[in-house]
RODO-2510 file (C-alpha; in nm, 4 decimals, decimal comma):
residues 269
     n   res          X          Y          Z
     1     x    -3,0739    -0,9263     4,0950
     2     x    -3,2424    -0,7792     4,4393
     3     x    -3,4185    -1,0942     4,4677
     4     x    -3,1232    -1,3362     4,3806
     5     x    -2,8834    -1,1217     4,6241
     6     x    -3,1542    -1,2040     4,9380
     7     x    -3,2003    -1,5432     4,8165
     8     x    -2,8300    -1,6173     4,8681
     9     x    -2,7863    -1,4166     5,1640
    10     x    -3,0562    -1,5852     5,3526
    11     x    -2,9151    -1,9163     5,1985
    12     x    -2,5932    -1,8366     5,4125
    13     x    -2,7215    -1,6927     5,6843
    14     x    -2,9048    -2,0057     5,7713
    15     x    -2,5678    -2,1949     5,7291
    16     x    -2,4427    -1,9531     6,0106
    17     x    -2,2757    -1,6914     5,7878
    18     x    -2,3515    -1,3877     6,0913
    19     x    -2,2025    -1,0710     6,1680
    20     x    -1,8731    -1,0687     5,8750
    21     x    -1,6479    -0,8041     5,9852
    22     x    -1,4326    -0,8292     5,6633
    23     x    -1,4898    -0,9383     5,3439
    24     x    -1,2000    -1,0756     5,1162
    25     x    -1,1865    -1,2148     4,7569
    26     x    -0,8645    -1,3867     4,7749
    27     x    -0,7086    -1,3884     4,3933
    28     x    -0,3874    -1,4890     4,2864
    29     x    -0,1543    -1,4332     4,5429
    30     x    -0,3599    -1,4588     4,8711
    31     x    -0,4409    -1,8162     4,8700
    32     x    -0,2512    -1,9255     5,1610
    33     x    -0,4237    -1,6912     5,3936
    34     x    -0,6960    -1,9215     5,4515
    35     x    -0,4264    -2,1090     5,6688
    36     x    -0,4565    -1,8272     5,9151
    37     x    -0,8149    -1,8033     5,8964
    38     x    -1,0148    -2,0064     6,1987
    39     x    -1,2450    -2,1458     5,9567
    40     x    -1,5734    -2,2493     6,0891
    41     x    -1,7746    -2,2867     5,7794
    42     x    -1,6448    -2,3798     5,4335
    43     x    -1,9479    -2,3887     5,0902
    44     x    -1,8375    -2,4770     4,7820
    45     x    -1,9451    -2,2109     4,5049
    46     x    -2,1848    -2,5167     4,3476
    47     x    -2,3886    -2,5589     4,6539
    48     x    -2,5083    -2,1536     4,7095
    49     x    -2,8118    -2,0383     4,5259
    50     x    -2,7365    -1,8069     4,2210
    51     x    -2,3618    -1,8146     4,2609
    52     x    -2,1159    -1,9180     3,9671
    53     x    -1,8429    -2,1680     3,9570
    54     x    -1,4969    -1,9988     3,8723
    55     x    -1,3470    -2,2109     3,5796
    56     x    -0,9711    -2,1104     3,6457
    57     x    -0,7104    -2,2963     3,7761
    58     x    -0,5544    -2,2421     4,0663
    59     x    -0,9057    -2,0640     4,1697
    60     x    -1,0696    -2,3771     4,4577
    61     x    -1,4146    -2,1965     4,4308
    62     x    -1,5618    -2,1874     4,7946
    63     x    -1,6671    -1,9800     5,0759
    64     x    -1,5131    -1,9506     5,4072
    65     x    -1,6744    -1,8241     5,7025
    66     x    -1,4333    -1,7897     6,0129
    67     x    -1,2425    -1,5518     6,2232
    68     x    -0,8667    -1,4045     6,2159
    69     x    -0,7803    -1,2997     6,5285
    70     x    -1,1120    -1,1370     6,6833
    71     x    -1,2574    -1,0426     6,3337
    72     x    -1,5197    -1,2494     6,1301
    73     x    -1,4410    -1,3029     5,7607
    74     x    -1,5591    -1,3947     5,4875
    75     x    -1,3435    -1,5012     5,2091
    76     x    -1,3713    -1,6365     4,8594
    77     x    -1,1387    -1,8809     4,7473
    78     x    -1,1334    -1,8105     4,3824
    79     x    -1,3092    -1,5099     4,1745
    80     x    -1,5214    -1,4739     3,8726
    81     x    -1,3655    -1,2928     3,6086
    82     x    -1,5639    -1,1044     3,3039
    83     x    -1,2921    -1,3354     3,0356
    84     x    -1,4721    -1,6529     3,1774
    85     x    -1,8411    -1,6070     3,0019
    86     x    -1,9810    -1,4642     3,3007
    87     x    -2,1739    -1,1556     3,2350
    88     x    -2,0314    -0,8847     3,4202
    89     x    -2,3046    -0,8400     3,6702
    90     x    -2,2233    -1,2222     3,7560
    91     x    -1,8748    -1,0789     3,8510
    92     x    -1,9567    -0,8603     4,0965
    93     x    -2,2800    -1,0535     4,2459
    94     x    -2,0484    -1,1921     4,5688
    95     x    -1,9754    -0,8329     4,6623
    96     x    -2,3356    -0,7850     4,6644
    97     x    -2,4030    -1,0754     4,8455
    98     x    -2,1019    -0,9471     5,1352
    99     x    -2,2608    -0,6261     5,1497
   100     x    -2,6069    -0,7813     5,2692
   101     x    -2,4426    -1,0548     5,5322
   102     x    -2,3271    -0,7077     5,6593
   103     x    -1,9898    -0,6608     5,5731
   104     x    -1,8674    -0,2766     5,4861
   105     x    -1,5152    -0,3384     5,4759
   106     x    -1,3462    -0,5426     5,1465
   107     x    -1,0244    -0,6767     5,0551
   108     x    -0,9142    -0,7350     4,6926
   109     x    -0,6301    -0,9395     4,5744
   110     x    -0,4882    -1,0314     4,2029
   111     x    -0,1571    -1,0826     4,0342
   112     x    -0,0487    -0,8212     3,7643
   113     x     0,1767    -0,7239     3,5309
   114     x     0,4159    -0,4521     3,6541
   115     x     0,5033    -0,1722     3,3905
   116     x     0,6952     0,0066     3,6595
   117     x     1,0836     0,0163     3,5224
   118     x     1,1038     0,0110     3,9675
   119     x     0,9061    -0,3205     4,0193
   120     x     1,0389    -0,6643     3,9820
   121     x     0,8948    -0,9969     3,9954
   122     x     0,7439    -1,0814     4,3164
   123     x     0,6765    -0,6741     4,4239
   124     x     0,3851    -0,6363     4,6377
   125     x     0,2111    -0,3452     4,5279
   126     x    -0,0489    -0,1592     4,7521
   127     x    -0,3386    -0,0422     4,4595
   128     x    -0,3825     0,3262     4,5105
   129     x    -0,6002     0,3412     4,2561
   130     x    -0,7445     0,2022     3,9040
   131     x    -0,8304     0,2691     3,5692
   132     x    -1,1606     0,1082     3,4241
   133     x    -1,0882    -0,0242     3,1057
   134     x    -1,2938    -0,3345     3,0702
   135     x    -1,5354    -0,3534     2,7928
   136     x    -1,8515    -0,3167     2,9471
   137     x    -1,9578    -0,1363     3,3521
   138     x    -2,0467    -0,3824     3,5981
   139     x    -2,3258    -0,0537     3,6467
   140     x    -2,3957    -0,0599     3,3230
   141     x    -2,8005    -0,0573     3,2644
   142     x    -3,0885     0,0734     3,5020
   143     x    -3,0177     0,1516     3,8374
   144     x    -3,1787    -0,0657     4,1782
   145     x    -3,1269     0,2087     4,4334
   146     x    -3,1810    -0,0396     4,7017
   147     x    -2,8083    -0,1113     4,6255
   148     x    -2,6933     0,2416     4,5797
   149     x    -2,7083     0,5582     4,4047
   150     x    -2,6616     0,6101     3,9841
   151     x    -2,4174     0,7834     4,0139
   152     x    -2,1471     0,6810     4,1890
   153     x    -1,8537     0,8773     4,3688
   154     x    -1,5220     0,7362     4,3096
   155     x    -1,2654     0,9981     4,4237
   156     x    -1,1654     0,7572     4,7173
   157     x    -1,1694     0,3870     4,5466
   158     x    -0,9385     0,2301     4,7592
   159     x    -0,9429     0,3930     5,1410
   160     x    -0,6208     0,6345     5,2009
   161     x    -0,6610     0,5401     5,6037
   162     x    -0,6580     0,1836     5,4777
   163     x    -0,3265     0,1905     5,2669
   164     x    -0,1570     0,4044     5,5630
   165     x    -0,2801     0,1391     5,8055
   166     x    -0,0910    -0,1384     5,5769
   167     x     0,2226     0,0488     5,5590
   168     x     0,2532     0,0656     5,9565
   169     x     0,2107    -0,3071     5,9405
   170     x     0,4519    -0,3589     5,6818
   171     x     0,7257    -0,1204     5,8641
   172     x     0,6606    -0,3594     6,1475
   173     x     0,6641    -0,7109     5,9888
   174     x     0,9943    -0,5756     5,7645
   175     x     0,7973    -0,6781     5,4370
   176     x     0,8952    -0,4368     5,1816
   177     x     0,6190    -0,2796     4,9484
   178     x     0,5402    -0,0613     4,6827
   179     x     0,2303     0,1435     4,6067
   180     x     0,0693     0,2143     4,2433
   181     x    -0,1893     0,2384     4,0049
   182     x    -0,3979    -0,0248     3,8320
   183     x    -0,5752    -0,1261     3,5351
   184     x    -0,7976    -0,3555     3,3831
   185     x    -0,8517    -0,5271     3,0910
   186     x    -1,0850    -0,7982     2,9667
   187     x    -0,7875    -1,0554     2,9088
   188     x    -0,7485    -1,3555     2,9209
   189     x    -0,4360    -1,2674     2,7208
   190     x    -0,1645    -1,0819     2,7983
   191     x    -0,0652    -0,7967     2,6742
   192     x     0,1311    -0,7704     2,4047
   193     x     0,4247    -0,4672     2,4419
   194     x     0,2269    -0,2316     2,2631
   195     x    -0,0435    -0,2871     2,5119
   196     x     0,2199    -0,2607     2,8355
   197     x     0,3367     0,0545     2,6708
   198     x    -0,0141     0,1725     2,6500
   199     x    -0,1162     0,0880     2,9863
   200     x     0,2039     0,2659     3,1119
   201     x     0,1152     0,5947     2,9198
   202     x    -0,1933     0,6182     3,0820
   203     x    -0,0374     0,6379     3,4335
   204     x    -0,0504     0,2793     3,5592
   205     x     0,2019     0,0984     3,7313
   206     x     0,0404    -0,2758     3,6932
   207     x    -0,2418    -0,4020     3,4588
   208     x    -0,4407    -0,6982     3,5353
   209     x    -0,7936    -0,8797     3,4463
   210     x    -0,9856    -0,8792     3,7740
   211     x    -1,1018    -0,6295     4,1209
   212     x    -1,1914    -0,2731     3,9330
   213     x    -1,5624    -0,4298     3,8539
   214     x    -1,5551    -0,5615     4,2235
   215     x    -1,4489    -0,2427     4,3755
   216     x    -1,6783    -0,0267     4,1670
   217     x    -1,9764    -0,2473     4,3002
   218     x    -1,8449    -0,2293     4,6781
   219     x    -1,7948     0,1914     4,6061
   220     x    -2,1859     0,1552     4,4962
   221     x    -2,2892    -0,0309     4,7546
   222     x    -2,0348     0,2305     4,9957
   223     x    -1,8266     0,0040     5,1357
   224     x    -1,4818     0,0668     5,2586
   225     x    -1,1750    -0,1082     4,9994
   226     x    -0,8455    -0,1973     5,0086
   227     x    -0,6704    -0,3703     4,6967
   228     x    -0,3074    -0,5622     4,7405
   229     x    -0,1653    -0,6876     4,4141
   230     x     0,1523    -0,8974     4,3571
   231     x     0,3788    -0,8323     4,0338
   232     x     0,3991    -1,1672     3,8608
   233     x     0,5517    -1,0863     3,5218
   234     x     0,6582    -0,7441     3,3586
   235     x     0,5477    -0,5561     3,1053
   236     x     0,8504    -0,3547     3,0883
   237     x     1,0570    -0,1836     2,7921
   238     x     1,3655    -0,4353     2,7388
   239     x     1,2313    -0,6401     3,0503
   240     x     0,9417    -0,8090     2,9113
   241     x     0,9475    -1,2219     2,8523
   242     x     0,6913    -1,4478     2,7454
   243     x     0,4557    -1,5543     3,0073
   244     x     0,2241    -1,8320     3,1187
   245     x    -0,0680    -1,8615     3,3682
   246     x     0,1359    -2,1177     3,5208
   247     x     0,4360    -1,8824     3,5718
   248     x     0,2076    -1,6197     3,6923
   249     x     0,0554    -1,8853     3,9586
   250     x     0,4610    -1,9678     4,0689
   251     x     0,5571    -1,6025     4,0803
   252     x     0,2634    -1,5084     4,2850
   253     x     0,3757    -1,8479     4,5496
   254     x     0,6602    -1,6415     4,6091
   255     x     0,4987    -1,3906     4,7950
   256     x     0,1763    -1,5428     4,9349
   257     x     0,3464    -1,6217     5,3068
   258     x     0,4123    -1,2044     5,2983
   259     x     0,0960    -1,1254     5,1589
   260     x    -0,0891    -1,3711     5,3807
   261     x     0,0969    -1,2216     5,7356
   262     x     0,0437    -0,8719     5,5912
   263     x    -0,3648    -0,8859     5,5737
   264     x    -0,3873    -1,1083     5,9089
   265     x    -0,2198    -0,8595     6,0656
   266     x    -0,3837    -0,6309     5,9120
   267     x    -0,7535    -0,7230     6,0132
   268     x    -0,6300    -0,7957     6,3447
   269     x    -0,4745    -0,4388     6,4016
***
């Protein structure tokens, strides 16, 4: 993995990947940020060493390299999720790969399923924090300390300064959001009710299939996160309908313009 990690690095380094500020994994949701980025460089996932190919649609699967406002980013277009085939380690590999261009601060994005009776369709929901339950630990296995310590300190997964820094901007831009709790499961179904209910008794507010393995990599490797998830369907008692990964993808349209002007003005505050 150490090798693989500098491999790629270097790999994008060369193509003029320098000095990232911000790192972002742009899920369901974010997608039209990229049309505030400045992009300068633009990879598709086949063409870097060691990365995979995301097999989901709506996911483009490439790397941008440009700069919102004075910051450099980095962004991926499309995630690898744990549902896909990829081994877990896969999953988190890009975060590794961010953390060695030089980046310390990281963005998360996904849709989710809001089991908050107060959330409706189209809620943007600030992640205050998550509950692992994915089948297997992207840490899972022996330990490289060269990308951080076995044991890993996670009373602080997504930054508090962070999430008050985001509500300021929101205040300001008059974009309305909520804050909560979520979890993750393997997918790539959804949850039954039973399931919702479950996920609700255990003191979430949204469940989704994606960013806990990512963050607990970026918490390993001590960077700085923030997560931003947008309620595409719920999971609520007497709420719930059936859903489709195409009606998540629509719901989630409906709020990538707010999403998108919230993080741009977010990295450039």
């Amino acid at each position: 993995m150490w090798n693989k990690v500098q491999e790629t690095v270097k790999f994008l380094q060369e193509k003029g990947v320098t000095k990232p500020d911000y790192g972002i994994i742009l899920g369901t949701g974010l997608g039209n940020l990229v049309e505030k980025i400045n992009i300068e460089i633009s990879i598709p996932y086949s063409e870097i060493p060691n990365f995979p190919v995301s097999t989901v649609a709506g996911h483009s699967g490439e790397l941008i390299f440009g700069s919102i406002g004075s910051k450099k980013v980095v962004a991926m277009r499309g995630r690898f999720h744990y549902y896909e085939g990829w081994r877990i380690e896969q999953t988190i590999f890009p975060v590794r790969v961010m953390k060695f261009l030089g980046i310390e601060n990281l963005i998360v994005s996904n849709a989710s399923g809001g089991v908050n009776p107060d959330f409706k369709v189209g809620d943007i929901m600030l992640i205050t924090d998550h509950i692992n339950f994915m089948p297997t630990h992207p840490l899972h296995g022996e330990n490289d300390e060269r990308f951080g310590p076995r044991f890993v300190d996670m009373h602080e997964p997504y930054s508090k300064q962070m999430i008050a820094k985001m509500e300021e901007i929101a205040i300001k831009l008059n974009i309305p959001i909520k804050k909560g709790v979520y979890l993750a499961l393997q997918g790539p179904t959804f949850e039954t009710p039973a399931e919702y209910k479950m996920v609700k008794i255990l003191g979430a507010d949204a469940v989704g299939m994606s960013t806990v393995p990512e963050v607990i990599a970026a918490k390993h490797l001590g960077m700085i996160c923030f997560g931003i998830s947008v309620i595409t369907d719920l999971g609520v008692e007497g709420k719930a309908e059936a859903v489709s990964h195409e009606e998540v993808q629509k719901a989630a349209k409906l709020s990538e313009g707010a999403i998108g002007r919230l993080v741009a003005e977010f990295i450039k505050f």
